[in-house]
N, C-alpha and C positions, 0 to 999 in steps of 0.2 A: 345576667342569665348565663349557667356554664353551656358552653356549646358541647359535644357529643363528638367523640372521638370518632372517627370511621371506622368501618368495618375492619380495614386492612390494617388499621395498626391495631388494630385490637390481637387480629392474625396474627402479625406479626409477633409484637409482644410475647403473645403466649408459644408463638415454636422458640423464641430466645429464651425464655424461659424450661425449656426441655432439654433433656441432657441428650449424649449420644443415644440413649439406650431408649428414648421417647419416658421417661419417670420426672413425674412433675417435680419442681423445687430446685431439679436437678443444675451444677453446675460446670465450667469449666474446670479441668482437673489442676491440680495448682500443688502448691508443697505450702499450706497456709492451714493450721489447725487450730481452734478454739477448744478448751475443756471447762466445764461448768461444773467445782464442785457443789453440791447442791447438799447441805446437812445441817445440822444442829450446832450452831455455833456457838453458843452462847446457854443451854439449856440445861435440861435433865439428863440429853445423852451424848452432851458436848466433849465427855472426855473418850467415849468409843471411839466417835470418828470426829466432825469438827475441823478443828484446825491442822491436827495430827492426820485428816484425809488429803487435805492444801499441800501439805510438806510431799507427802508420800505420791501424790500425782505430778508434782514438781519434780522428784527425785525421777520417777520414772520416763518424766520428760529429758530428763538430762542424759539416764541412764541409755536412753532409746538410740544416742549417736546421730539423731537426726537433726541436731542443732548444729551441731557441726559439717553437715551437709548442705546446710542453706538452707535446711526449711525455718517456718516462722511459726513459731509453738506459743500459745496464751493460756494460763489457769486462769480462771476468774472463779470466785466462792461467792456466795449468798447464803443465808439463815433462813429455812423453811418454816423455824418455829414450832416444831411440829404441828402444821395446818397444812393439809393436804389442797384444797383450794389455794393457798398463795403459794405454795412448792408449782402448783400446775400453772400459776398466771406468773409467774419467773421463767419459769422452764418457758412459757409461752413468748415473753419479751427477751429473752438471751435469744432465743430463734432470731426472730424480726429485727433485732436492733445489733444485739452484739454478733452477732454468726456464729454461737455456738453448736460446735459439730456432737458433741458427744456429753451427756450428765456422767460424773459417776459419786459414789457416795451414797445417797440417797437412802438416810437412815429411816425407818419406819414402814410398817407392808402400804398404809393407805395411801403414803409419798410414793411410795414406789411405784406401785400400780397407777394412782394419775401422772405421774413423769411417765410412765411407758406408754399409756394412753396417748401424750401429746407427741414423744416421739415417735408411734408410729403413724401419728396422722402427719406429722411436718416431717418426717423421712429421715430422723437424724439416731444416734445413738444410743442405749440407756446401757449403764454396766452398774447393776445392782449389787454394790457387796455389805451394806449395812440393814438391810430388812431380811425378814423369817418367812415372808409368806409361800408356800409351795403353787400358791395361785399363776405366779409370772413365769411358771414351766409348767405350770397347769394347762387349765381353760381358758387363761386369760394371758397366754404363751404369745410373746409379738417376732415377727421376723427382724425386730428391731432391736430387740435386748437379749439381756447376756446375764446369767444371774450367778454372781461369784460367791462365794465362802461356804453362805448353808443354807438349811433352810429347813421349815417345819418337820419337816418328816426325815432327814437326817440328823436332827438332835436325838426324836424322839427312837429313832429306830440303831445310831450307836449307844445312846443311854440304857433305852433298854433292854436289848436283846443278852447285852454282855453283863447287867444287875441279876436277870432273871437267872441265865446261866451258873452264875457267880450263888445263887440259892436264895435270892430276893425276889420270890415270886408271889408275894403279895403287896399288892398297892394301894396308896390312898393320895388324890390328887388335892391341891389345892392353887386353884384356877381362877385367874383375870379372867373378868365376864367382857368378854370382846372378842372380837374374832382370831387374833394371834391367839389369845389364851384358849382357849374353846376350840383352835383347829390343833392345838400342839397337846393339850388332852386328848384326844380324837386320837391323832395319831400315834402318840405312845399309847394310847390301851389297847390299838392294835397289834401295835409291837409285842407289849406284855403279855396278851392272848394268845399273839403265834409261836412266840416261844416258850407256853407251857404256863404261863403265869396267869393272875388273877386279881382281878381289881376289884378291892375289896369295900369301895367309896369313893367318896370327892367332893368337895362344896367349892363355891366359885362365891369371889371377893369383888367388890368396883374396883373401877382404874384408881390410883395412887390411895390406893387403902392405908388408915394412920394404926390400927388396932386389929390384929388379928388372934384376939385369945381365945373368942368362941371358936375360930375355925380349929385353931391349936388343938383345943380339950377334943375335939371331934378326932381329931387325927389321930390325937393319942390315943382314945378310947379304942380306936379300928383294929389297933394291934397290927396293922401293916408293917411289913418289914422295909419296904420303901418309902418314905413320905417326899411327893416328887410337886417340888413344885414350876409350875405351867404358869409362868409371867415373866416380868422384868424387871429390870431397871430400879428403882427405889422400890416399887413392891416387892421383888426380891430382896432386898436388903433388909427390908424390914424385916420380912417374913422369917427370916433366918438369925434377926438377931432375937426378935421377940420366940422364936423357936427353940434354938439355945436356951431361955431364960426357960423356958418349962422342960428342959430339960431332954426333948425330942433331939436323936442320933446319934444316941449311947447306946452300947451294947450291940446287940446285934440290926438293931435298926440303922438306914443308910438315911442319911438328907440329902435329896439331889434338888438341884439346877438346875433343871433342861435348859435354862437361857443365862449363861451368866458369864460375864467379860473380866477381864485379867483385873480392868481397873476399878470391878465391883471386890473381887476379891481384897484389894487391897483399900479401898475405903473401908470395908467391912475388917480388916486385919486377921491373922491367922488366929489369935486365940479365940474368934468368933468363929470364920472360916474352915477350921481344920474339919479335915472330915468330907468335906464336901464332896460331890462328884458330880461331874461337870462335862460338858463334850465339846472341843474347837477343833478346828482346820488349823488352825497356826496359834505357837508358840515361840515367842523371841528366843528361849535357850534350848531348840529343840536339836540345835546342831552348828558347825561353825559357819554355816552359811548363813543363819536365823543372826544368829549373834555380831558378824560381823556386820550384815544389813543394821541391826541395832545400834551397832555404834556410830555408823555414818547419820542415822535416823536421829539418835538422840546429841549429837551436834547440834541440830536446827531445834528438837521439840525436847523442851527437859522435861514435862509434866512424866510422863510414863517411859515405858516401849512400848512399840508399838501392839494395839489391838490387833484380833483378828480384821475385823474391818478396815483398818489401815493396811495390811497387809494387802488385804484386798483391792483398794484399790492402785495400790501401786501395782500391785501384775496382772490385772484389768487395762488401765492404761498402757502397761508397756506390750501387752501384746495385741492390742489397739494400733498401736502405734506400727508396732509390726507389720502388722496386717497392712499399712497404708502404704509402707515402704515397699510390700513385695507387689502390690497394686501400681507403682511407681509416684502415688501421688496421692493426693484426697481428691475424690470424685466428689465429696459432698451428698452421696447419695448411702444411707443410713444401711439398709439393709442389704446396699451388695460388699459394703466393707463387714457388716455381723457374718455376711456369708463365708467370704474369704477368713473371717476368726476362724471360724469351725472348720475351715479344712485345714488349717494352720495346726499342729500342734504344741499345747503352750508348755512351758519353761520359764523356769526364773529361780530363785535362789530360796523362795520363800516357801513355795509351795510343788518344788519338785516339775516332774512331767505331768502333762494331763492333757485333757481336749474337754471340745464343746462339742455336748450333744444335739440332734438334730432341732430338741424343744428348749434349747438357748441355758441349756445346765453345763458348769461348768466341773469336770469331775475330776476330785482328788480325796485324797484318804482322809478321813476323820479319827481323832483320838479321844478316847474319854481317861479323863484327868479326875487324879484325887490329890485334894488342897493338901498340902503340908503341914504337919503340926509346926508352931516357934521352934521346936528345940530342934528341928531338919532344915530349918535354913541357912544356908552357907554364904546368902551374897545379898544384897538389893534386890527384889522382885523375884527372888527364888521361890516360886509358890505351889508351883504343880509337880507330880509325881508321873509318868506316863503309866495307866491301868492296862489299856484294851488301844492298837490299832486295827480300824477295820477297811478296807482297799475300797477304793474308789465305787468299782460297780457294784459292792457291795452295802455302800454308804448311803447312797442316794437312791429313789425308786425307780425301779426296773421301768426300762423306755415302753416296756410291750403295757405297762397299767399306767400308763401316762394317759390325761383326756387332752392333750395338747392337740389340737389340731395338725401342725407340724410333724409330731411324729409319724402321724397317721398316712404320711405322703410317700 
């Protein structure tokens, strides 16, 4: 028969378990850091982030100088699978077993969103730079996370304010029936509307659609001067090669990508690709600091350079890390290290100056890119042309139409 702890250790227990600050979980402050990258290792969107997110968290562990200070720095990585239930029961046993202080990576919105879930219930970090959803600076905004690179409604709103401009103001979508696809429709036809334009249609596809020539014949019929397509990953790819074969984005019609990575482009190769228009936060040859990152980068990882998402979380972590050094230490408490981020202003090589805003966005400028034709490229991976830079608070949504709770304070 178990006998029954007394009252008094039970008391006890539980103030040893409290930090200075009375925040449950909370620990002694120490110079001891665990990082979880949390992605796709092995999948459909193993070459965005993956293994190249491993590298890129390691670099900025090195780069941070805090190894040579004596602190004791860990990456560990895991394969989500894309399955949002086993990314949140990982993310739940690195807590408990491994002491991971901080996820970053976290490619996919529904990863995302349950990783943020769990670290604001166990008090620990999330630095989102591989998912779209504008949810986790939304409604569903945690004092616990940090969401790097992009996200729904700045693809939608660098794409299209500067197409519409540009005299592409009529549209015709074709949309993944799912929420990333259905929230980044939503948002560019707002964009298109505000800025004078008109959407002229749209039909929505399932996830990893194999044929898309009924929605093609639709699109072409529309006579839109934009045909934007609101998906990813192989559905983009496809979309755009079976798109080409009918002939869409000749002439004065544009093909855009609202969601499309350096390394879709070149699976797809430039005589499919050219033409394109596209919108990222980073680019490896966007200047000699992009590039020489790259060469150290592609040392360790030879499949590509590095994605926007790699990029991301290498200056996630380093100013992470930042943040811990000028605290003197890891407190182990999740949400007063995201605090100190955001008053922190962040730097690094890859993505210039910027800060974190109150509802955990992290702001820097967006470019929208048009793919190069074969006969403009000069090097390996020379693929984009720079169209439109648009500045940071202009990139992302105004903090005053945010439903974040956060900003509301």
């Amino acid at each position: 028969m178990l006998r029954k702890r007394p009252r008094l250790g039970l008391l006890l227990a539980a103030v040893l378990m409290l930090g200075r600050d009375g925040s449950a979980n909370a620990l002694e402050i120490d110079k001891i850091v665990k990082i979880g990258s949390l992605g796709d290792q092995a999948g459909i969107a193993s070459d965005v982030g993956g293994i190249g997110s491993v590298i890129a968290a390691q670099m900025a562990v090195e780069d941070s100088g805090l190894l040579q200070e004596g602190w004791k720095i860990d990456v560990i990585a895991a394969d989500h699978q894309n399955k949002a239930d086993l990314a949140a029961s990982i993310a739940r046993q690195w807590i408990d077993v491994e002491k991971v202080d901080v996820f970053v990576d976290l490619g996919n919105s529904a990863i995302a969103l349950a990783v943020a879930t769990v670290a604001r219930e166990r008090n620990v970090v999330s630095l989102v730079s591989g998912a779209a959803t504008s949810l986790l600076t939304g409604s569903q905004c945690s004092p616990n996370t940090v969401h790097w690179v992009y996200n729904t409604y700045l693809l939608a709103n660098t794409t299209a304010r500067t197409l519409v401009k540009a005299g592409g103001n009529t549209w015709f979508f074709l949309t993944a029936d799912y929420a990333f696809g259905n929230v980044l429709q939503t948002d560019a036809s707002k964009m298109v509307i505000q800025s004078g334009g008109k959407v002229v249609g749209g039909v929505k596809h399932p996830f990893n659609n194999a044929d898309f020539a009924s929605y093609l014949l639709q699109a072409q019929a529309s006579g839109a001067k934009v045909f934007a397509l609101a998906n990813a990953g192989n559905d983009t790819v496809t979309a755009v090669k079976q798109a080409a074969e009918f002939g869409l984005g000749g002439g004065d019609q544009a093909v855009v990508a609202l969601l499309l990575f350096l390394t879709d482009v070149h699976s797809l190769g430039l005589k499919l690709a050219q033409g394109l228009y596209l919108t990222e936060t980073f680019y490896w040859d966007m200047n000699d600091e992009t590039r020489t990152f790259t060469k150290r980068f592609n040392e360790r990882y030879k499949k590509s350079p590095p994605t926007m998402v790699m990029a991301g979380v290498y200056s996630s972590t380093l100013h992470y890390l930042k943040a811990l050094k000028t605290l003197g230490g890891n407190p182990h408490d999740g949400a007063k290290v995201v605090a100190r981020m955001k008053e922190l202003p962040t730097e690094d090589p890859l993505f210039g100056k910027g800060r974190i805003r109150e509802d955990g966005q992290k702001l820097h400028p967006a470019y929208l890119f048009k793919v190069k034709t074969p006969s403009e490229l000069k090097y390996p991976w020379d693929y984009y042309k720079l169209v439109d830079t648009v500045p940071a608070e202009d990139a992302f949504i105004p903090l005053e139409l945010s439903d974040c709770p956060l900003a509301k304070n």
